[in-house]
Structures are given as structure tokens and as C-alpha cells.
N, C-alpha and C positions, 0 to 999 in steps of 0.2 A: 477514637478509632486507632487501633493498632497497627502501625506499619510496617511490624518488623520483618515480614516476607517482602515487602517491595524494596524494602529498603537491601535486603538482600539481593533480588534480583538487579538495582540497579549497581550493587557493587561487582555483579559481571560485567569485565567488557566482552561484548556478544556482536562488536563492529565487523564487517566484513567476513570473512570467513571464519568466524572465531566464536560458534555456537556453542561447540563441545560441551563447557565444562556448565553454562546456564541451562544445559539438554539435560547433562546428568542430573544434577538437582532438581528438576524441576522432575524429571521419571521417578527420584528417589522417593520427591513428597506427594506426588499423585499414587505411590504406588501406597505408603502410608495413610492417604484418605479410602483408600479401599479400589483404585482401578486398577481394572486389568490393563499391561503396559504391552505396546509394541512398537521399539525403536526401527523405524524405516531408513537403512542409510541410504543418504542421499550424495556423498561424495567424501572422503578420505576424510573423518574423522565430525562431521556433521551428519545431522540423522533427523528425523519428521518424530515424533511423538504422538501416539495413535491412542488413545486413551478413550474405557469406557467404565461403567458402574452400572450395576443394575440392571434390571431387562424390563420388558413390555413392549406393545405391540410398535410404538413408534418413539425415536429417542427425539432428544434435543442439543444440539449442539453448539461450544461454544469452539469460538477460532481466536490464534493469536500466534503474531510471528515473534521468535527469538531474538533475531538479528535488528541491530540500529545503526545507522551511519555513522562515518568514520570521523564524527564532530568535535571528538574529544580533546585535540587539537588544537583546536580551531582558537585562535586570540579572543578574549573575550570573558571568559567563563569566569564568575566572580565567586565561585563556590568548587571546589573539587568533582570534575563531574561523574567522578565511580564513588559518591558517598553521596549519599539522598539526605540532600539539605533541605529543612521548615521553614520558612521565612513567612510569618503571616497565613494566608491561606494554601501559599505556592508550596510543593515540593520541589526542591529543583537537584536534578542529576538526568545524566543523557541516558536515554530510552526513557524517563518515567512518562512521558506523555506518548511519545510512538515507541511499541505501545507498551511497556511491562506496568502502566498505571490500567490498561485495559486486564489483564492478566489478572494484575491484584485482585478486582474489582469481582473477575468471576470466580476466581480460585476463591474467595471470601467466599461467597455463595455457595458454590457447591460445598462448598466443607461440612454443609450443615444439611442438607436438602437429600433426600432419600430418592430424589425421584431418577429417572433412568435417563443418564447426561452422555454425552458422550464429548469428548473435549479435544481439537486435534490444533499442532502446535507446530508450527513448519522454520523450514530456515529459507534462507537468499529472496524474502519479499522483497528487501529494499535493491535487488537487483533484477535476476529477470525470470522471479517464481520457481527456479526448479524443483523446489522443496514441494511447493504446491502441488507443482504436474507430476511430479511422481506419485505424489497420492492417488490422483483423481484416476493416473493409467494402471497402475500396476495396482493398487486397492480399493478397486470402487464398491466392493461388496462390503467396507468400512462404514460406506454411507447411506448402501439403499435404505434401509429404516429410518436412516435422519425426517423429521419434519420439516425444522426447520435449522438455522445456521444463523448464528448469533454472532457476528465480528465487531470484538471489543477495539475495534481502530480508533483512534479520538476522533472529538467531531469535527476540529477543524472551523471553530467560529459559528459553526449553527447552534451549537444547542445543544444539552441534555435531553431536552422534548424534541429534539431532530432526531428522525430515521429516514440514513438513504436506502432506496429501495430501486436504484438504480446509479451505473457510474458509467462513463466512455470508454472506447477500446484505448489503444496505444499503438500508433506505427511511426517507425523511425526509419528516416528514408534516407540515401547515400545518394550526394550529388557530384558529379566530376566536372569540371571547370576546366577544360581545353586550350589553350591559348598557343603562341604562338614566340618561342623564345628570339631574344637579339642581345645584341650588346647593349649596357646601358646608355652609353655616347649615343648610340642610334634608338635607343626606346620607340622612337615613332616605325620604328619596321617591324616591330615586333605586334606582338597581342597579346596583353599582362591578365592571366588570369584571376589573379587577385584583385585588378580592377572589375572584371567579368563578376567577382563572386559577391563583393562590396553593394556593386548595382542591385544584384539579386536580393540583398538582405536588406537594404536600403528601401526595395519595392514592397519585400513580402510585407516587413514590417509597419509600414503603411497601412499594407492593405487587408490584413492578418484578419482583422475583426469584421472584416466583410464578405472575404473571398470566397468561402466556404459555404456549402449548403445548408448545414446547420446551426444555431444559435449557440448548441451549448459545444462547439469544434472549438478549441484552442490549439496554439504549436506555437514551437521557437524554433533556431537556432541552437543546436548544441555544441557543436563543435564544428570547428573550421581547422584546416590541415594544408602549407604550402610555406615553399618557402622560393627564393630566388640561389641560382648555385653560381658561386660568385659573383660575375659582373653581370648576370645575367638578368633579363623579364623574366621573370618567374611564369611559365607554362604550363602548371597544371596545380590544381584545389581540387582536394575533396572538402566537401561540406557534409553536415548532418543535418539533416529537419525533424524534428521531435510531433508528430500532431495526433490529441487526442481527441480520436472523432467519435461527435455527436450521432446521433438514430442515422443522418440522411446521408452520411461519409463515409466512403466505403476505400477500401484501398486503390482499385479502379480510378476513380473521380478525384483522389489526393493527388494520384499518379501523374495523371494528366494535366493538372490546375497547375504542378511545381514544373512538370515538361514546360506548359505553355509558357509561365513567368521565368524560368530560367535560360533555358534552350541549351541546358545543359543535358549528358547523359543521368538519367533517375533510373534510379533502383533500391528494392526495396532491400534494407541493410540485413543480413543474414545472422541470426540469432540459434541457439540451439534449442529454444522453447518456443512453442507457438506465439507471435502477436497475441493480444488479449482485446477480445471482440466485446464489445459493450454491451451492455444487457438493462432490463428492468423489468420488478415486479406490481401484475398492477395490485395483488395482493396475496397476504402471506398467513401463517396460521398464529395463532395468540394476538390477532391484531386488535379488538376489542381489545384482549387484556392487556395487553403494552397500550394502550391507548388510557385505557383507566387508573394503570401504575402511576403513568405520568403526571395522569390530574391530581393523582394521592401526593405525590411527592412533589411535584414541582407547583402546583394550581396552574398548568398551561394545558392548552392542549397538544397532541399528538402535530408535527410539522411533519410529513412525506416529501422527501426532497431526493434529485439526482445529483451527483458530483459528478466534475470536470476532473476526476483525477481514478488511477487504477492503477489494482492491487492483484494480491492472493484473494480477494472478494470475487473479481472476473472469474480467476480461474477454477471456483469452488461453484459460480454461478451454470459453466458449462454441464455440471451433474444435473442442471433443471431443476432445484432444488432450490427453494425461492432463500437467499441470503440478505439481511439487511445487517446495514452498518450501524452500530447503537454505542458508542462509545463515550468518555471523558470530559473535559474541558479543561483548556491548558492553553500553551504555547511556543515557539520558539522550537518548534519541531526541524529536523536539519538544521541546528540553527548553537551556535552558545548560548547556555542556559536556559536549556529546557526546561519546561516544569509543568508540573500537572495539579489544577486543584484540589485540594484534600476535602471540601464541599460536595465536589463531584462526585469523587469517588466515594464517601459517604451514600451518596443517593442512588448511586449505579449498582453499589452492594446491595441499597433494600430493594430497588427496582428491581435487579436480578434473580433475588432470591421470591420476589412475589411474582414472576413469571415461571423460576420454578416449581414452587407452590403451586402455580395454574397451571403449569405440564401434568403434577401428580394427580391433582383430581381429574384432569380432564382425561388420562389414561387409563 
């Protein structure tokens, strides 16, 4: 298998606001496989890539974000992580498994397949979608033909034969922690809201895997914020709650659950893109044939699974347009020394390419 496009892609760093120049490249070589290109800017020098080929009555689409965490950093990395290093089966460099090993994987595929694709490629997933939401508001006449949306995300420890076909929302909620400042010689006159906030994190955290209405509800703790000014009790915390709710959580019922165990003031934290509301499909088009790919290349069957985590997948989900996640196998995602397997990615090209194969005839 040839790697030399991933291997390019991972020598962009595309961390943080820093899509630009893996944007251009990648409109350059989509425009040389034959698609018609439409850069969507989405903020001073980042831009969404709208990419289609082909015509017929209904297209297929695949998804994949630019942008990777700002890992590069990070202590750890035993390999240069903007050169995509082979070690055995791993590839290892930052983004190749979230997700420019997804990319590769379809970009391989379409290179060869005639059939009517259409490919959209956004920026800020690993922050809070606005690459995504520009799309869906300002060009949804992009996607009315879509069938179906293909998001090369890795799978994240399920599987090659794993398709999610549903994930949870995301709400992060601002807590404020009141207290009551004194000197520290007198502490007992006072009321230390650092101790207030400690109690609070001390309880969720117990109680985290219960409290909730739903099974597949997770949250944490993201950030905590106070401090004491000089001799003083410290009087006032902000906290964050991170909870990604399951079918039966709704912002209402978090609202209330963090009121009751805090008795702090709750509000929901203020973002300039929508929260991302949880979705799933109970089924989608090509699902036979993704099911028989699978037994071709893997000998497994088809796994239909939801994730406790969201994406640009949610916000692509509000079109009603059924998306599943079908991606890689790797690891160390966010993480020093990523990598993505070159097995995988092998199987996810012919996979790919024998669902395109099933779009053409089936058009």
C-alpha cells in the first residue's frame, strides 16, 4: 500500500487553528481527481471544502475533519510527530489515526470509482464544529441529494466490522460556588468556596455512573476556577460540568440533578454554536452491502453500535440524513504517538471502494 498522500497529510500541522495550508492541498488534489471545488470560509484564513464528482439521482458522501489536537507537544513522542513513521503494522504521526488515516483511506477509493461521490471536509471538530454548522446553515442545498454520509472518524477500539449508528449530545454547564470571604486567622467566620466546590466534585464523582437517567450519560469535571486574594477564604468558584447525555437526558433534567447536588448557581455555559443533541439511526442505505463488505474482508459480521462521545457526526445528523461512523483502527488519539494501522487502512480502502462499486450499480 502506498502511503505517500497520508504521509503528506500528516506532515501538516493542522492543530488548532491552523487548517489553511492542509485545506489548500487537499482542494488542490481533489480538484485533480476531477471534483468540482467550493472553499466555504469559515473564519480568517480557515475554510470547509465542499467537494463533488459526478451526477445521478442520489450521491454518497464521505466526511473528514482537517484539524487535530494540539499534541505535538506533548512529552512523550518517540518519533517526530509531523513525519509519519512505520514501525511494524503502526503508522505513527499526530492526526494519522484522528483522523487524516480516515481521509487517506477514502481519498484511496474515490481516486478510482466513477460513481457520484460527494466528499465534505470541515475545520474546528476538535473544538466546537463551527466548520460543521456553517455548512449544514448556510449550504444545505450541498446535501439534499446525499443518501447517505460516510464519517471516516477511527473506531476508537470497536472494530473495523463496528458501525456507529448513533452517538450522545454534549452540554457543558457553568457552576458558581458562593462563599463567604474572612481572614484566614478567623477561617471559621468565613465560608471557603473552594471547600463548597471540592464537596460538590467529591459527590458527583461517586455518584456520576448512577445519577443520570440514562446508561449510555457520561460527564466530568473540566475545569475549576478560584483562587483566595491574599489572606483571604476564597469566596467564589466557577466550575465546569462536561455531560454527554444519553436518549433519556435532556438539558432540563442535567439542569436540575447538578442544581440539587450543588446548590450552587447552574447555567448552561454559552458557546457560539449550538450544543450537539444526540441522535441515532435505526437504519441506513447500503446497509446489506456494508454488511457483506465486511464478511468479505474481515470474516466478521456487521457490529451496530452508539458512542458515548460527539462530533461533526451530530451536526451533520441534524440534516436527517442518516450518518454512520465507519472508520480505522489505531490508538493514542489525543494522546503522544498516535498511530494508525496500516492493516486497517488496507481494508477500509477495499471496503470503501466495494460500497462505491454498490452506489454505482445501485444508481
Amino acid at each position: 500500500m502506498d502511503v505517500t498522500l497520508l504521509k503528506k497529510l500528516v506532515s501538516f500541522d493542522s492543530s488548532a487553528v491552523n487548517e489553511d495550508k492542509i485545506g489548500r492541498f487537499l482542494a488542490s488534489y481533489l480538484s485533480r481527481l476531477g471534483f468540482k471545488m467550493f472553499r466555504q470560509p469559515v473564519s480568517q484564513g480557515r475554510f470547509n471544502i465542499l467537494a463533488s464528482r459526478g451526477s445521478g439521482r442520489h450521491s454518497l458522501m464521505f466526511y473528514g475533519h482537517l484539524d487535530t489536537t494540539a499534541t505535538k507537544t506533548l512529552p512523550g513522542w518517540k518519533s517526530p510527530p509531523l513525519e509519519l513513521t512505520p514501525k511494524r503494522d503502526r503508522l505513527y504521526g499526530l492526526g494519522a489515526y484522528d483522523m487524516k488515516g480516515g481521509i487517506f483511506a477514502f481519498l484511496s477509493a474515490v481516486s478510482e470509482a466513477p460513481a457520484y461521490t460527494k466528499i465534505f471536509l470541515a475545520v474546528d471538530e476538535e473544538n466546537i464544529s463551527s466548520g460543521a454548522w456553517m455548512a449544514v446553515q448556510k449550504t444545505p442545498s450541498f446535501f439534499t441529494d446525499v443518501s447517505l454520509i460516510v464519517s471516516a472518524e477511527p473506531n476508537f477500539g470497536y472494530g473495523d466490522n463496528s458501525v456507529t449508528i448513533g452517538r450522545t449530545g454534549r452540554f457543558v454547564f457553568q457552576l458558581v460556588f458562593t462563599g463567604l470571604s474572612a481572614h484566614i486567622a478567623r477561617y471559621q467566620a468565613g465560608l471557603d468556596a473552594i471547600d463548597l466546590s471540592a464537596r460538590f466534585v467529591t459527590q458527583f464523582y461517586r455518584r456520576r455512573t448512577t445519577c443520570f437517567s440514562s446508561p449510555h450519560t457520561i460527564a466530568q469535571v473540566r475545569k475549576i476556577s478560584g483562587e483566595s486574594i491574599g489572606m483571604s477564604v476564597c469566596d467564589r468558584v466557577t466550575l465546569e460540568v462536561e455531560i454527554l447525555p444519553g436518549p433519556l437526558d435532556s438539558v432540563g433534567n442535567c439542569l436540575t440533578l447538578l442544581r440539587d447536588m450543588s446548590h450552587a448557581r447552574v447555567s448552561l455555559k454559552p458557546r457560539s454554536t449550538p450544543y450537539l443533541p444526540g441522535y441515532s439511526f435505526d437504519s441506513f442505505p447500503y446497509q446489506a452491502e456494508i454488511h457483506t463488505t465486511i464478511r468479505k474482508h474481515l470474516g466478521r459480521p456487521m457490529t451496530l453500535i452508539t458512542r458515548s462521545s460527539v462530533g461533526d457526526d451530530n451536526v451533520l445528523a441534524t440534516l436527517k440524513i442518516p450518518v454512520i461512523t465507519w472508520g480505522p483502527s489505531g490508538d493514542h488519539a489525543h494522546n503522544a504517538n498516535e498511530y494508525v494501522s496500516q492493516r486497517s487502512l488496507a481494508v477500509f480502502i477495499a471496503m470503501y471502494s466495494d460500497l462505491l462499486r454498490a452506489h454505482l450499480l445501485l444508481e
